[in-house]
C-alpha positions in Angstrom: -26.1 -8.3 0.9 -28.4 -7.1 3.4 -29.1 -3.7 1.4 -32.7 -4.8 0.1 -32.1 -2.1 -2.9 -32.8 0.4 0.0 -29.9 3.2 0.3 -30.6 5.5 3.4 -28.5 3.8 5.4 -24.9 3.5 6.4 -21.5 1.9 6.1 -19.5 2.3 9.2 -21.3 5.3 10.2 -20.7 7.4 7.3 -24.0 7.8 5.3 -24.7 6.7 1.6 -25.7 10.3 0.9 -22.6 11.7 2.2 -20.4 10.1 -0.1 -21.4 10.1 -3.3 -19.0 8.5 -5.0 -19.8 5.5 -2.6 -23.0 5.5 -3.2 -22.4 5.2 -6.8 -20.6 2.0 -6.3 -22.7 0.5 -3.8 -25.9 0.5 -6.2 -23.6 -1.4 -8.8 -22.0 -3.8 -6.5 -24.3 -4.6 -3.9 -25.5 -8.5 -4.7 -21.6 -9.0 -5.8 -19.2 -10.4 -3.4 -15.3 -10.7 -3.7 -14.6 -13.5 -1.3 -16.5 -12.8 2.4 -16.3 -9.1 1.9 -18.4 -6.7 -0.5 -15.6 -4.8 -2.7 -16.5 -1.1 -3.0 -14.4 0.8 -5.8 -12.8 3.4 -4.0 -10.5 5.9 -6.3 -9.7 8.6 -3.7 -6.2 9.6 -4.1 -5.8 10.5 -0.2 -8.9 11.2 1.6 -9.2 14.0 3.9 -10.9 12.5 6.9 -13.9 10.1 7.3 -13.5 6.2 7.9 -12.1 3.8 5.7 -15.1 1.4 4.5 -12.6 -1.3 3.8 -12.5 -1.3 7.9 -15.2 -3.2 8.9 -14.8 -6.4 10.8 -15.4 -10.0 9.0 -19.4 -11.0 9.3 -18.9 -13.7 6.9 -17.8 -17.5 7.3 -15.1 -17.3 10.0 -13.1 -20.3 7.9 -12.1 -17.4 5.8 -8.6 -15.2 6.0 -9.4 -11.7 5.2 -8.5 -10.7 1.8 -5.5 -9.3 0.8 -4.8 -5.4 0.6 -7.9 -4.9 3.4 -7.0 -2.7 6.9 -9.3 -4.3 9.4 -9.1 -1.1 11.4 -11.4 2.1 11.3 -8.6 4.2 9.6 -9.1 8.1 10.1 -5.8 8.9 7.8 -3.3 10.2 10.4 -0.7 7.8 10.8 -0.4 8.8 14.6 -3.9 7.7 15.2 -4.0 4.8 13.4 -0.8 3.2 14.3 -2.4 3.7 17.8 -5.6 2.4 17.1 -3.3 -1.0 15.4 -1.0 -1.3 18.8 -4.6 -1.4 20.2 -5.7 -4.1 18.4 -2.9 -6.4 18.3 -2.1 -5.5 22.3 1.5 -7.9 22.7 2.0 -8.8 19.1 2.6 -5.4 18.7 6.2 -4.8 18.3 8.6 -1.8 18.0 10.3 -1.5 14.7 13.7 -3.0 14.5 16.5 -0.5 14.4 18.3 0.7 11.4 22.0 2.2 10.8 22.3 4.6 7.7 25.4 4.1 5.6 27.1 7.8 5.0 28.5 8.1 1.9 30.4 11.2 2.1 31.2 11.9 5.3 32.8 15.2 5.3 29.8 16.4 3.6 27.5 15.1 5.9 29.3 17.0 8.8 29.5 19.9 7.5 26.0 19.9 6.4 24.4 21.6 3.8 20.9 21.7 1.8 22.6 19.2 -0.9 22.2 15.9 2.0 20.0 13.6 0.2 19.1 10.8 2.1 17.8 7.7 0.2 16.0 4.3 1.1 15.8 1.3 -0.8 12.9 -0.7 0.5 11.8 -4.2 -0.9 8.6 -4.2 0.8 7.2 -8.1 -0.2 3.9 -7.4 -2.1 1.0 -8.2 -0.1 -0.4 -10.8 -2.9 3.1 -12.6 -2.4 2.7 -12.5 1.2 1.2 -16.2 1.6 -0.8 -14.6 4.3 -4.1 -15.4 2.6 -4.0 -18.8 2.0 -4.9 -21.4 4.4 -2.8 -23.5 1.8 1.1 -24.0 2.7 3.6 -23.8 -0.4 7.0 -23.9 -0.7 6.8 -20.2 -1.1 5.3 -19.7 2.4 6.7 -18.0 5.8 7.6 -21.0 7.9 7.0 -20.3 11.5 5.3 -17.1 10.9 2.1 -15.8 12.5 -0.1 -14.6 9.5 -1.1 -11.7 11.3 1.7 -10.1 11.0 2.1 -10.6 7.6 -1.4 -9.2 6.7 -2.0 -6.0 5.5 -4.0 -4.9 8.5 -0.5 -5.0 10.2 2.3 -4.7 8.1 0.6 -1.7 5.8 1.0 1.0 8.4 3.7 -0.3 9.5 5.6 0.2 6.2 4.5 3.3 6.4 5.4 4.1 9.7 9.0 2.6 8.4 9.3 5.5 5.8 7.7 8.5 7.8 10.6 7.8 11.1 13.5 8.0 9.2 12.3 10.7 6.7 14.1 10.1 3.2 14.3 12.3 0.9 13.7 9.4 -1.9 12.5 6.1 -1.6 13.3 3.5 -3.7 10.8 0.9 -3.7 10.4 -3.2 -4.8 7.0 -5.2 -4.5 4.9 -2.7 -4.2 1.7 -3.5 -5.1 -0.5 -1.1 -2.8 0.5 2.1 -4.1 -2.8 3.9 -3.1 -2.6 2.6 0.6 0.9 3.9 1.3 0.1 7.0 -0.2 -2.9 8.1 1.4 -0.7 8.1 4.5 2.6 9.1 2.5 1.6 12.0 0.6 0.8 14.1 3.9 4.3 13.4 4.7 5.4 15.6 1.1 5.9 13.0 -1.0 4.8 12.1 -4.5 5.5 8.4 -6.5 6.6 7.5 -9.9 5.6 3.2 -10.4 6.6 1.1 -13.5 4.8 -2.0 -13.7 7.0 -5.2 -12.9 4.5 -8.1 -13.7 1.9 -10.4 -13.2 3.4 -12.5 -10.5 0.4 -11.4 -8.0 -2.2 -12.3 -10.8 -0.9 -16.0 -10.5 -1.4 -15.8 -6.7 -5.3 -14.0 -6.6 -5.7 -17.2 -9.3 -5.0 -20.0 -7.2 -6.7 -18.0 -4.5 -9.7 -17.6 -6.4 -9.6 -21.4 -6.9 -9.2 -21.9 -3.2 -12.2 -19.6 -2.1 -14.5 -20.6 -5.1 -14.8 -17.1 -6.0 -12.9 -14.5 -8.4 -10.0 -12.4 -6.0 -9.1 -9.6 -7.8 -5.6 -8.0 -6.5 -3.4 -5.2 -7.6 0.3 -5.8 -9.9 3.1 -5.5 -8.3 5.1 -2.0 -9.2 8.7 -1.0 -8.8 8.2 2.8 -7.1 10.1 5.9 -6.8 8.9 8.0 -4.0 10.4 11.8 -3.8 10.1 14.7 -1.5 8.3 17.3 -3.8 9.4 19.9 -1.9 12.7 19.2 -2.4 13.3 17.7 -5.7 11.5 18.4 -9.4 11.5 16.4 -12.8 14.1 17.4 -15.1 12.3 16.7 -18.3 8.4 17.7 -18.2 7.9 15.8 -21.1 8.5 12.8 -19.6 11.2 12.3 -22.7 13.8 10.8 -20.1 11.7 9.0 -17.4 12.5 5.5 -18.2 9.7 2.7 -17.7 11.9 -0.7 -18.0 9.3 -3.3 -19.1 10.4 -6.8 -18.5 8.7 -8.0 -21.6 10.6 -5.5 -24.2 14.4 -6.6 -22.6 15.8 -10.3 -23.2 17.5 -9.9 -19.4 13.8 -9.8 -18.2 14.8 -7.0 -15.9 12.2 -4.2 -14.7 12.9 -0.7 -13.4 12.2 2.9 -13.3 14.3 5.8 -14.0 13.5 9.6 -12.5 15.8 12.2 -13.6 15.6 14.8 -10.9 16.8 17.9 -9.7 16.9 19.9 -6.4 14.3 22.4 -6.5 15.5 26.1 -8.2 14.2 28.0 -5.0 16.3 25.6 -2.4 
């Protein structure tokens, strides 16, 4: 699309040449589309600065809802800028975050204080593919009376992030998740690190009918129960992985998934 098997050119200002690995990819996917956008593999863990190519702006067939697990912002991977760069964008359907009241479970110990506080959140996050925020389509599964916007992940993925980062946990316990590598590009600056089980094909179903809808094959991530932890705090008991349980909801009549992570505070804290 538009490359002419030509690549000295660019891709939101960041050269071919500059980035090999995109380079790579764009001479294997450039006369393949995924919906109204070209799809790029991008493995980066957490990149280091640059712009995100999944960025650009929608040339394609307005009729179209952006595809799911895209940021339709030029991301440079601080959360500070970014989030500004979002309020920016969505002007006054940007909202502040609702506030939150923690639950203390031991009270005395958390007056007196002490370096053995943890501080847990549980976060059900609703998987992006589960969203409904793709599909011009209404279901009994979708958001009645819900701007889309706001459920897309152009919005709500920073914003999840910007959940975790102002309340600083020392674990997160996380449901839905099914954009692991977003959250953690932003995430693992903060000190954290993830443990994910798998916990289905629910969104497979979804990117199905919505491959139906847009007459093209959408490809979108599982969803994974997660474990996020502050490495700085906290290290695996067992290095062998021995008593990390993976719960797959195939192997277990209940039909349950989950994830086990036996930890321990750090020896030098």
């Amino acid at each position: 699309d538009g490359v002419n098997g030509e690549f000295n050119g660019s891709v939101d200002g960041l050269p071919y040449i500059q980035h090999s690995k995109m380079y790579e990819n764009l001479c294997a996917v450039y006369n393949k589309k995924q919906g109204n956008q070209i799809m790029v593999d991008m493995d980066e863990k957490s990149p280091q600065g640059g712009i995100d190519t999944d960025s650009a702006e929608d040339t394609d067939d307005e009729k179209y809802l952006p595809l799911p697990g895209k940021c339709m912002i030029k991301r440079t991977f601080d959360l500070k800028k970014d989030l500004l760069a979002l309020k920016t964008k969505y002007g006054d359907k940007y909202k502040e975050l609702l506030p939150r009241e923690w639950k203390i479970i031991d009270k005395p110990l958390y007056e007196n204080g002490g370096d053995d506080i943890v501080k847990i959140m549980q976060f059900n996050m609703l998987a992006d593919g589960l969203s409904c925020a793709y599909s011009n389509t209404e279901t009994e599964k979708s958001f009645i009376g819900v701007d889309k916007e706001c459920l897309q992940w152009t919005y709500r993925g920073l914003r999840i992030c910007e959940e975790v980062t102002r309340f600083n946990p020392d674990i997160v316990c996380i449901q839905e998740c099914d954009q692991i590598q977003f959250l953690m590009q932003y995430l693992a600056r903060f000190g954290y690190d993830f443990y994910a089980q798998n916990s289905g094909d629910t969104v497979q179903k979804v990117a199905k009918k919505l491959s139906q809808e847009r007459g093209t094959e959408i490809k979108m991530p599982d969803c994974n129960v997660a474990i996020l932890i502050k490495s700085n705090r906290f290290e695996i008991i067992d290095t062998d992985n021995k008593f990390i349980q993976k719960i797959d909801k195939n192997k277990n009549e209940a039909k349950v998934v989950g994830l086990v992570v036996p930890l321990r505070f750090k020896q030098n804290n």
